[in-house]
N, C-alpha and C positions, 0 to 999 in steps of 0.2 A: 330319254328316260323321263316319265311323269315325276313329277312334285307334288307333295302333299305340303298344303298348307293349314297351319293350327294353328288355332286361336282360342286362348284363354277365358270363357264365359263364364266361371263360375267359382266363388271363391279355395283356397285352398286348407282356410281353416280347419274347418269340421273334417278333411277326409282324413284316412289314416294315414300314417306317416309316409311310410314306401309310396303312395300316390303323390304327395307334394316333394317329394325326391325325385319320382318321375319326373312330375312338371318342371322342378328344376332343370334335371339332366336335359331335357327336352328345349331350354332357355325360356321359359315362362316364369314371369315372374309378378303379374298383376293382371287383372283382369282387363283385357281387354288389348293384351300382346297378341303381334303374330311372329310368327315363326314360320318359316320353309324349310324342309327335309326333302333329302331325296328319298324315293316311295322303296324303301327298302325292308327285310321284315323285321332287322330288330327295331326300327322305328314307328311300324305298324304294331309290333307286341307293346308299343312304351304309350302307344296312342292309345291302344287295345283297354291299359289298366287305367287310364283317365277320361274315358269316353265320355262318364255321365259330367266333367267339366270343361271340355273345350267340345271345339266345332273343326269339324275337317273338312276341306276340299279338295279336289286331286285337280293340279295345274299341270300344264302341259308346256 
C-alpha cells in the first residue's frame, strides 16, 4: 500500500482554526516536520483541507 508523506511548509498562524487542528491531528507541528500516513482517504480529506500549507508525496 503507498504512503504519503507530508510535510509542513507553511506557518500555521494566520489559517483558520479547524486547519491548524488538522495539522495537528495529522502530527505537524512546526514548519518543516514530516510525517508518513498511509494513503488512505480520511487522511487524503485532512491533507485535502491544508494543501495550501504543507507538500505531499506519495512513497511506495
Amino acid at each position: 500500500m503507498a504512503t504519503l508523506r507530508v510535510t509542513q511548509v507553511k506557518s500555521a498562524n494566520s489559517a483558520k482554526k479547524n486547519q491548524a487542528e488538522t495539522l495537528r491531528t495529522l502530527g505537524l507541528r512546526k514548519i518543516g516536520d514530516v510525517v508518513e500516513r498511509e494513503d488512505l482517504p480520511h487522511y487524503r480529506g485532512m491533507v485535502n483541507t491544508v494543501i495550501h500549507l504543507v507538500s505531499v508525496e506519495e512513497v511506495d
